[in-house]
PAMI-997189 format. One record per residue (C-alpha): residue number from 1; residue in one letter; x, y negated, z. Coordinates in steps of 0.1 Angstrom, whole numbers, plus 2048, in hexadecimal, padded with zeros to 3 digits. Layout:
% residues N
NUM / A / X / Y / Z
...
This chain:
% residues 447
1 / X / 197 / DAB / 7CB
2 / X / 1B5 / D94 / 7DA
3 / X / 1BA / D9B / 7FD
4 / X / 1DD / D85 / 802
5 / X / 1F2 / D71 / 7F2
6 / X / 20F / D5F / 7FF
7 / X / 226 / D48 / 7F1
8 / X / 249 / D3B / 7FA
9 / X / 261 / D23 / 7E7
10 / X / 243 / D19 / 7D0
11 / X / 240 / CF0 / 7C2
12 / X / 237 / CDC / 7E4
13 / X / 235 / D04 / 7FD
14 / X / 25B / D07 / 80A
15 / X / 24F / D1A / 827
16 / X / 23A / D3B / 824
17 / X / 214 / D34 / 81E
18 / X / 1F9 / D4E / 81D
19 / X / 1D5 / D4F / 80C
20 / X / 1C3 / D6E / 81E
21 / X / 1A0 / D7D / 817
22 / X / 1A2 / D95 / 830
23 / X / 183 / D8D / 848
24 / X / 188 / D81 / 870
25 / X / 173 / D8D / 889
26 / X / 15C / D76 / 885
27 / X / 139 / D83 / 882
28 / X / 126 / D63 / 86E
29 / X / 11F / D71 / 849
30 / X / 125 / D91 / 850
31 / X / 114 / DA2 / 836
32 / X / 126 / D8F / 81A
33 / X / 145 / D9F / 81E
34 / X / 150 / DBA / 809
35 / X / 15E / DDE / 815
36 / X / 183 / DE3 / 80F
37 / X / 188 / E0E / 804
38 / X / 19F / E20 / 81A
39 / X / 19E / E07 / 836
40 / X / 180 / E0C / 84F
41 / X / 187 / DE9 / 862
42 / X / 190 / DCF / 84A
43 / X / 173 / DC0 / 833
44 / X / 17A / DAA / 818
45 / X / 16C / D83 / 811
46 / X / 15E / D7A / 7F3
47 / X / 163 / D54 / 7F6
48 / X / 17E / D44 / 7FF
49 / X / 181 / D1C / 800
50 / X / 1A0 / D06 / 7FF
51 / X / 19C / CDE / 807
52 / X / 1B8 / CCA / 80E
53 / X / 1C2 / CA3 / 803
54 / X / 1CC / C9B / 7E0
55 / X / 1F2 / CA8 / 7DB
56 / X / 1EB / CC0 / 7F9
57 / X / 1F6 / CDD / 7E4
58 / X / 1D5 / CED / 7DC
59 / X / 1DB / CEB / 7B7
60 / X / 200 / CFB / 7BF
61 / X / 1EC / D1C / 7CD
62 / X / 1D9 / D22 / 7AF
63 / X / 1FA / D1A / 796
64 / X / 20B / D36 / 7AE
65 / X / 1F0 / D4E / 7A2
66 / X / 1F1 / D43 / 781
67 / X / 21A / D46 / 77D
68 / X / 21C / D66 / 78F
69 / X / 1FB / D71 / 775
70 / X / 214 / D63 / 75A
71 / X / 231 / D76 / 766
72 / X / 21C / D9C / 764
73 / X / 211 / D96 / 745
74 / X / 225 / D87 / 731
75 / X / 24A / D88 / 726
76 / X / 258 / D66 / 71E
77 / X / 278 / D74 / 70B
78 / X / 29A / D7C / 707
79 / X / 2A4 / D57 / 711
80 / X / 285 / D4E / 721
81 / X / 27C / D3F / 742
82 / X / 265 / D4A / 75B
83 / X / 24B / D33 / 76B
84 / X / 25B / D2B / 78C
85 / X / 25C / D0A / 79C
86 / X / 270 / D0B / 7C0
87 / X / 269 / CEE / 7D6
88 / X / 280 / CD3 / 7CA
89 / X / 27F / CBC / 7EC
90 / X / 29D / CC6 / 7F9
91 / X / 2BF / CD4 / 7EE
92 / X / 2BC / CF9 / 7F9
93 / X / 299 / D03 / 7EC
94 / X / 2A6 / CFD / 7C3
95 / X / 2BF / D18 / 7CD
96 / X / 2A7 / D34 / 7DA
97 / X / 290 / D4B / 7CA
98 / X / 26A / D44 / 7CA
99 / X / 257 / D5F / 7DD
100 / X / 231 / D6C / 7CF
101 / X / 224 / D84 / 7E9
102 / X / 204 / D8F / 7DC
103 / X / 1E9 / DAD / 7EA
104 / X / 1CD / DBC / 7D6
105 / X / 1B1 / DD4 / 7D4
106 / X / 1B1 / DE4 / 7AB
107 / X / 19B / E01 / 7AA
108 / X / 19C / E15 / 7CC
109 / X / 1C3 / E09 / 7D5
110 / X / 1CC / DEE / 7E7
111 / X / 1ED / DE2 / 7D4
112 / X / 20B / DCB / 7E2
113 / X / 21C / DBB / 7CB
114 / X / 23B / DA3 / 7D2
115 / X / 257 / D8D / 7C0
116 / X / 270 / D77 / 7C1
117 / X / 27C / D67 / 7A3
118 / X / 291 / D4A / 798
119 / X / 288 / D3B / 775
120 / X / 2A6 / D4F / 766
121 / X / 29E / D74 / 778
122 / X / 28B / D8A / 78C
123 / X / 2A1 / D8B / 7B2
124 / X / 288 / DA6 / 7BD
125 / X / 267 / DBB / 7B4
126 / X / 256 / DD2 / 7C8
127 / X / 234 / DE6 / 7C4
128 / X / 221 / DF8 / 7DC
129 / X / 200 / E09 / 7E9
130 / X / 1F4 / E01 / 80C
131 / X / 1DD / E16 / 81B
132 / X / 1D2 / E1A / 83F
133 / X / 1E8 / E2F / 84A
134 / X / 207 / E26 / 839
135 / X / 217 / E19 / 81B
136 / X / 220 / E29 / 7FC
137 / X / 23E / E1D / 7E6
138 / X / 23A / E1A / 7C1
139 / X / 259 / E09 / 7B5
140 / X / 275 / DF1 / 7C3
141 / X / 28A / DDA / 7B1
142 / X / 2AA / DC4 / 7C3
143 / X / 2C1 / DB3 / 7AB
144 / X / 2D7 / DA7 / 7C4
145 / X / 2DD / DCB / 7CC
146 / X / 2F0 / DD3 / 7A8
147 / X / 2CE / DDA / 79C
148 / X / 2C0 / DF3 / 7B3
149 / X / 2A4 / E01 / 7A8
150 / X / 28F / E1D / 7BF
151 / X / 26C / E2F / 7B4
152 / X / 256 / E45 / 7BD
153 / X / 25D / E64 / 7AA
154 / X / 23E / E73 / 7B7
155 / X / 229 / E56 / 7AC
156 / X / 232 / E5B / 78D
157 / X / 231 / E73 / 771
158 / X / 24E / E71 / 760
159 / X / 270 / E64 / 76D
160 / X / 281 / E67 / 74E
161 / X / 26A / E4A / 73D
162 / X / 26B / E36 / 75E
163 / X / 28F / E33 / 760
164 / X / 28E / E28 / 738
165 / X / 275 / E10 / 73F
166 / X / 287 / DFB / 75F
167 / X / 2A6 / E04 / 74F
168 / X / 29C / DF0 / 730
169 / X / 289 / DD5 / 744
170 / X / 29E / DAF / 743
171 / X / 2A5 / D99 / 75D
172 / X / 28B / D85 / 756
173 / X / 272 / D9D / 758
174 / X / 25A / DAE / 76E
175 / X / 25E / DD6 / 76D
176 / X / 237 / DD3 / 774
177 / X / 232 / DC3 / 752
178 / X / 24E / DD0 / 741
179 / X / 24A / DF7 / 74C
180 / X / 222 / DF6 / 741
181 / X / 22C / DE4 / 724
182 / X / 243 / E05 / 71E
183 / X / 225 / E1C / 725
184 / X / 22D / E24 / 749
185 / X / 20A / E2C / 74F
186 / X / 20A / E2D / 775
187 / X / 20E / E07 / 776
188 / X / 1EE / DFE / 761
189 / X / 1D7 / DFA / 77C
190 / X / 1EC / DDF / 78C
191 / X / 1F2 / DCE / 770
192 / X / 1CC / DD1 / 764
193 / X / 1C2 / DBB / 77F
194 / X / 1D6 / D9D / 776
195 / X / 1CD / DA3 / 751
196 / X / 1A8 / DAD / 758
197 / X / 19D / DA5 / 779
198 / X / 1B0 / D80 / 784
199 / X / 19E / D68 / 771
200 / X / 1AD / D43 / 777
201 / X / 196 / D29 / 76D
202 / X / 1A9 / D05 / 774
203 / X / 19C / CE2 / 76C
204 / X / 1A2 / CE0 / 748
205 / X / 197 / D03 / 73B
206 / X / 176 / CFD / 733
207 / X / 174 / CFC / 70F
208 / X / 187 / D1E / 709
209 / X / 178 / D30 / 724
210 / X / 155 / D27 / 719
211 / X / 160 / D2D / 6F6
212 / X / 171 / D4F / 6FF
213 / X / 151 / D5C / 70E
214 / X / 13D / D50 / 6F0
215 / X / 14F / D6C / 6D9
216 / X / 14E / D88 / 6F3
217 / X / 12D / D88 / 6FB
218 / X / 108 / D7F / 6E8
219 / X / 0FA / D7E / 704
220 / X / 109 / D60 / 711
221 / X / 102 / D47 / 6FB
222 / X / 0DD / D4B / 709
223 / X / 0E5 / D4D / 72C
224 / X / 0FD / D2E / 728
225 / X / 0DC / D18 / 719
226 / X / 0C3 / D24 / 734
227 / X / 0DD / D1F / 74C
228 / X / 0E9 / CF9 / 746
229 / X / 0C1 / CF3 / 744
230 / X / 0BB / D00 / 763
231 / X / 0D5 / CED / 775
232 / X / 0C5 / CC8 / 76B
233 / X / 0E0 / CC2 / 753
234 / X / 0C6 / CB3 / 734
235 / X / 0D1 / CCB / 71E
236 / X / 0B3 / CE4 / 714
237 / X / 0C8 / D00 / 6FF
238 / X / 0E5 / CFF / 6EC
239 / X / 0E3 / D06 / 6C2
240 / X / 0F8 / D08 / 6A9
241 / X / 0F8 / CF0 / 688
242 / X / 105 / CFD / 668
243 / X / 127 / CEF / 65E
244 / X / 143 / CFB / 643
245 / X / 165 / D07 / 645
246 / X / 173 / CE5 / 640
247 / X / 168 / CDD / 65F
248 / X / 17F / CF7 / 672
249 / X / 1A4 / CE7 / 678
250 / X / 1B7 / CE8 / 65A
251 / X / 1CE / D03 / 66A
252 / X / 1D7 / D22 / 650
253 / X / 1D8 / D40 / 667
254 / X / 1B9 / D32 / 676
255 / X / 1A8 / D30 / 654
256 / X / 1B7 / D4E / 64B
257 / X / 1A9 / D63 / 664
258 / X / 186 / D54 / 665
259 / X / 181 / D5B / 63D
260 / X / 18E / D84 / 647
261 / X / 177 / D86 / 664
262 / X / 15C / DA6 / 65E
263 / X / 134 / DA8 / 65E
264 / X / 134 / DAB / 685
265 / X / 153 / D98 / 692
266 / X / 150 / D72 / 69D
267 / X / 168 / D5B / 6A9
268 / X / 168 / D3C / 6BD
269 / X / 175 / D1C / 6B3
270 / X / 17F / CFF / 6CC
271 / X / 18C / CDB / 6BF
272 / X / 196 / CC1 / 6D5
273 / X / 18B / CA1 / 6C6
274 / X / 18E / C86 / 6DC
275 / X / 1AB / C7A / 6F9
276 / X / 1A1 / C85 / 718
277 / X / 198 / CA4 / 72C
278 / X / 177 / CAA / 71C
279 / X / 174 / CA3 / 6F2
280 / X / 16C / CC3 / 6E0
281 / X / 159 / CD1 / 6C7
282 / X / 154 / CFA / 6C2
283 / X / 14B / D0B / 6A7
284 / X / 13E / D32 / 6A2
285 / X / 147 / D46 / 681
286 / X / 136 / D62 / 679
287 / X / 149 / D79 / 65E
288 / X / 13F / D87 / 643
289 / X / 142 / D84 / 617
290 / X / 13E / D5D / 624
291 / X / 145 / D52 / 646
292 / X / 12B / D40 / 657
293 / X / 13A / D23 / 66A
294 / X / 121 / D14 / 686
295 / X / 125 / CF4 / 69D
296 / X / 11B / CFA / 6BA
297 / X / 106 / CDD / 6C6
298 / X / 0F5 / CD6 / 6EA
299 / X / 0CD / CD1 / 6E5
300 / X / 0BA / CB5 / 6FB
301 / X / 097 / CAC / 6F9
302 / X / 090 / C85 / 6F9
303 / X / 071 / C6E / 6FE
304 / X / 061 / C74 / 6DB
305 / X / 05E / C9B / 6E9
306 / X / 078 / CA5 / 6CF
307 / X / 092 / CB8 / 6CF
308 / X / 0B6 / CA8 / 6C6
309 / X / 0DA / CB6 / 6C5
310 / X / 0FC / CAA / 6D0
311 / X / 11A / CB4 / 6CA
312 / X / 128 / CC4 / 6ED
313 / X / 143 / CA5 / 6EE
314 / X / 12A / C8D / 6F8
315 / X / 11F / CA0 / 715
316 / X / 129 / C8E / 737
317 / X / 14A / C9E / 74B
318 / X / 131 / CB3 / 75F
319 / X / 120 / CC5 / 744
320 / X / 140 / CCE / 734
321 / X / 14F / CD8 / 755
322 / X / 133 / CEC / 75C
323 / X / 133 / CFC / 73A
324 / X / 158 / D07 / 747
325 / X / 14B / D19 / 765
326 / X / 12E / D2B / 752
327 / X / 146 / D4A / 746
328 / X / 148 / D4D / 76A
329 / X / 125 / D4B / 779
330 / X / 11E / D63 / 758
331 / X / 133 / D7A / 76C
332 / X / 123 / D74 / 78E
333 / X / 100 / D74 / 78A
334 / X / 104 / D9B / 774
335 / X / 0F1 / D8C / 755
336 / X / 113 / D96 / 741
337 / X / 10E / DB8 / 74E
338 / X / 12D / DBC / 760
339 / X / 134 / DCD / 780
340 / X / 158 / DD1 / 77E
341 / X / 168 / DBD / 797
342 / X / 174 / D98 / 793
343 / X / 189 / D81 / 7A7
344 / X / 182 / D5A / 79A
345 / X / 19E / D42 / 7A2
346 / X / 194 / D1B / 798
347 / X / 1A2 / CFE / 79E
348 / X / 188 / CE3 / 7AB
349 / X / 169 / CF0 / 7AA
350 / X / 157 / CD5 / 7AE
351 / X / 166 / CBE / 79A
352 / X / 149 / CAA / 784
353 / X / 133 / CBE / 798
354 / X / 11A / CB2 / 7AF
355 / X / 120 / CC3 / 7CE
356 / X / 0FC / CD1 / 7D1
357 / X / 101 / CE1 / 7B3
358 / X / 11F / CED / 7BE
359 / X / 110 / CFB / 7DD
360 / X / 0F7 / D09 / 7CA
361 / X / 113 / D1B / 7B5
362 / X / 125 / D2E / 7D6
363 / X / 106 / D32 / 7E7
364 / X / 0F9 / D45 / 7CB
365 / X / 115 / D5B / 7CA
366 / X / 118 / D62 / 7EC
367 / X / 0F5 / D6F / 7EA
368 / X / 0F8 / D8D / 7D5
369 / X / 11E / D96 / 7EB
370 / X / 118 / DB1 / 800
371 / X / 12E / DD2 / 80D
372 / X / 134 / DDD / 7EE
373 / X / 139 / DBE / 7D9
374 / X / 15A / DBD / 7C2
375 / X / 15C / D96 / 7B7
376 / X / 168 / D7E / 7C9
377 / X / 16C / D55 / 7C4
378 / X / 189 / D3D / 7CF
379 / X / 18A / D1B / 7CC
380 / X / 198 / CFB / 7D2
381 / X / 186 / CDB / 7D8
382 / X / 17D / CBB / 7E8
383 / X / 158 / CC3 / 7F0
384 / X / 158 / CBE / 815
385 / X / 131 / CC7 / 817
386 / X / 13F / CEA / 80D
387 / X / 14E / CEA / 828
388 / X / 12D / CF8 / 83E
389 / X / 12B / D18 / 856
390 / X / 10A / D1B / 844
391 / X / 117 / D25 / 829
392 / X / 137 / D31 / 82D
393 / X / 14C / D40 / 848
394 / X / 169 / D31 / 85C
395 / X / 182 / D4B / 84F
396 / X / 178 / D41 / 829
397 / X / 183 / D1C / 82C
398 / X / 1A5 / D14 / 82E
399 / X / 1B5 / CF2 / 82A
400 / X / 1D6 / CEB / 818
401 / X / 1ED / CCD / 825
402 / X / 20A / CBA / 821
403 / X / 228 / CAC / 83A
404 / X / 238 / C8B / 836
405 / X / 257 / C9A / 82D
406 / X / 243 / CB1 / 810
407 / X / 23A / CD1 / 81A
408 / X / 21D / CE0 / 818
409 / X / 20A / CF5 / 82D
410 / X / 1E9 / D11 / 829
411 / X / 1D5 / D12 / 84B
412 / X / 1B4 / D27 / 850
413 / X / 194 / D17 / 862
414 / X / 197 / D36 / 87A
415 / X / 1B8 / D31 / 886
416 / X / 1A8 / D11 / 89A
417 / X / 19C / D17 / 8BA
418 / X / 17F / D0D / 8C6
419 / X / 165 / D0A / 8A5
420 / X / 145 / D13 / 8B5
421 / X / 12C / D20 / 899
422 / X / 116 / D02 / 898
423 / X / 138 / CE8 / 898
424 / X / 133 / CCD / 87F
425 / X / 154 / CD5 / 86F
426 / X / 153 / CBB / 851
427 / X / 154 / C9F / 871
428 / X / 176 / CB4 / 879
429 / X / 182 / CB3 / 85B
430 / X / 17E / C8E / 853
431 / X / 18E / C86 / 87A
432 / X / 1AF / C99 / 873
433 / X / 1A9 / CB9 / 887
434 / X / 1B4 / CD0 / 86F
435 / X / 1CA / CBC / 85C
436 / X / 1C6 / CB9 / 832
437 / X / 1BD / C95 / 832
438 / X / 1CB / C77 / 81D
439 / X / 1E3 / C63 / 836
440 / X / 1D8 / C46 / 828
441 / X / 1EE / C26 / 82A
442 / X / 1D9 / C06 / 837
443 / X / 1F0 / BF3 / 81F
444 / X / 1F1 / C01 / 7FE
445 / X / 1CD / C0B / 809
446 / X / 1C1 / BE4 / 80D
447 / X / 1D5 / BDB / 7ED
């Protein structure tokens, strides 16, 4: 689960900003929240919700997960630069390191993890274990500082290997990717939950993470067809029409290894067809002495009773963004048979969405979270009837806005006084009380 994360120097944040999931004493929802092991007074949210006006910096939050993400598991090269972006408003900011402060729960530790990096080099690294009563050191890593480097040598095993492994770590690098890269075993549970547990889902993914939960799993294929039926979509199933292997892109490694795949693998195809955010097609092969190559093709049932098939670029922007956020809700709902934990980051949820659906979506979730739940959702978004102490409490909305002179700024719901339970906080909202609105100009606004 992600408790914190706070981010300073980052696109349109020059001051420190902070995302926390750590619950107020608010009592509303209680039962949602989730225990946190080793602490007996801190409980966990599963929901968090950011609003804000366009260019707010909501979209700058989840990029911050998704370079720091980048940054743990993968190395960009000798020459290569890392995914930093300062705030560039001013002449100061350009100069300094970005900061990505970032708390989690992976397995029974509660992990702290922190950076600052330029797009040329790592400034400084640090890893640690929090627990109620204290804090244990992993590693520490300050390249101002000739290139200290301090670890736990009763964390880990072997000392010799460790020393190799930050020894042989680059500038550019994170010892947290680089030393599990290396083997250094102790760091794999950190670095499993970016790789395993983080799952960012933003605006334009949801062709290939529809398409990557398609090969992993048989099962959801059938949940995906009984799902976009039962949430009024017109499609009635999904179905796959036989095609050949001219059909696939005419790319060689691609044909290459579809024509080697065995009896039991498959592999999932996506081809963007059309300009635009939504034109694709997908395609399943099957291996084996002769690949069987399948379009897959959305089924609707018309006015003569029959059944007819599309190709999945004609649905509408809704259906397609919905098809995006299926992976997910497989997840949620247990139907893939999971219970490992899960933190879902996405950018707009309800974009294309109606927002009952969409509040059908949370509300659904929040309904199986209890003590011991380990999945979590965070979200940006625009839906302002989310924005309902019915459903969720204060502590789980936060709004994101921007100065005139281009800052921006993360403030909590619970850090305003005086929001009585039954306060009508959308009317709030839209009247400026807690900021995150478009300033708009009466000019440009009346042309």
């Amino acid at each position: 689960m992600l408790l914190n994360f706070t981010i300073e120097n980052w696109m349109s944040f020059r001051d420190e900003a902070s995302l926390s999931t750590i619950s107020s004493l608010e009592r509303r929802h209680g039962g949602t929240r989730a225990n946190l092991p080793g602490f007996r007074s801190k409980k966990v949210l599963p929901v968090v919700a950011l609003y804000g006006g366009n260019a707010s910096g909501k979209t700058s939050v989840f990029k911050a997960l998704a370079a720091l993400s980048e940054m743990v598991l993968r190395d960009c090269g000798v020459d290569g630069l890392l995914p930093v972006r300062p705030f560039s408003l001013d002449d100061e900011s350009p100069l300094k390191p970005t900061v990505f402060d970032i708390t989690f729960l992976a397995g029974k530790n509660t992990y702290r993890l922190v950076v600052e990096a330029t797009r040329h080099a790592v400034k400084y690294e640090s890893l640690e274990i929090l627990k109620e009563k204290g804090v244990v050191e992993v590693y520490e890593r300050d390249a101002s500082s000739d290139g200290f480097f301090n670890y736990n040598e009763g964390y880990f095993r072997s000392s010799t290997h460790v020393f190799f492994a930050a020894a042989s770590t680059r500038s550019n690098q994170l010892f947290l990717q680089s030393g599990f890269a290396q083997n250094v075993t102790e760091l794999e549970e950190p670095y499993r939950w970016f790789s395993d547990t983080l799952e960012l889902v933003g605006v334009e993914s949801q062709a290939w993470s529809f398409a990557t939960a398609l090969s992993k799993s048989d099962d959801f294929l059938v949940y995906a067809a009984d799902a976009l039926s039962r949430m009024d979509t017109g499609v009635c199933g999904l179905a796959g029409e036989s095609a050949d292997m001219g059909s696939l892109p005419p790319d060689a490694r691609l044909l290459k290894r579809a024509s080697e795949l065995k009896e039991n693998e498959t592999m999932t195809v996506v081809i963007d067809r059309m300009p635009g955010d939504y034109g694709f097609e997908m395609f399943l092969v099957k291996g084996g002495s002769r690949p069987d190559v399948q379009r897959l093709r959305t089924v609707h049932r018309g006015p003569d009773g029959k059944e007819h098939t599309l190709s999945i670029g004609m649905e509408s922007s809704g259906t397609q963004r919905l098809m995006g956020l299926l992976p997910m809700l497989f997840d949620l709902s247990g139907a893939s048979g999971s219970t490992g934990s899960k933190v879902f980051v996405v950018d707009e949820l309800d974009r294309c969405l109606h927002t009952m659906l969409t509040s059908n979506l949370v509300e659904s979730f929040l309904a199986k979270c209890g003590p011991q739940t380990r999945k979590q959702i965070l979200f940006t978004t625009h839906d302002l009837l989310l924005m309902d102490q019915s459903l969720l409490r204060r502590d789980e909305m936060f709004i994101a806005q921007r100065g005139s002179d281009g800052r921006s700024e993360l403030v909590g719901l619970s850090e305003f006084d005086g929001i009585r339970f039954d306060k009508d906080l959308i009317r709030s909202y839209l009247d400026g009380r807690f900021g995150g609105i478009p300033m708009l100009d009466e000019v440009a606004a009346n042309g």
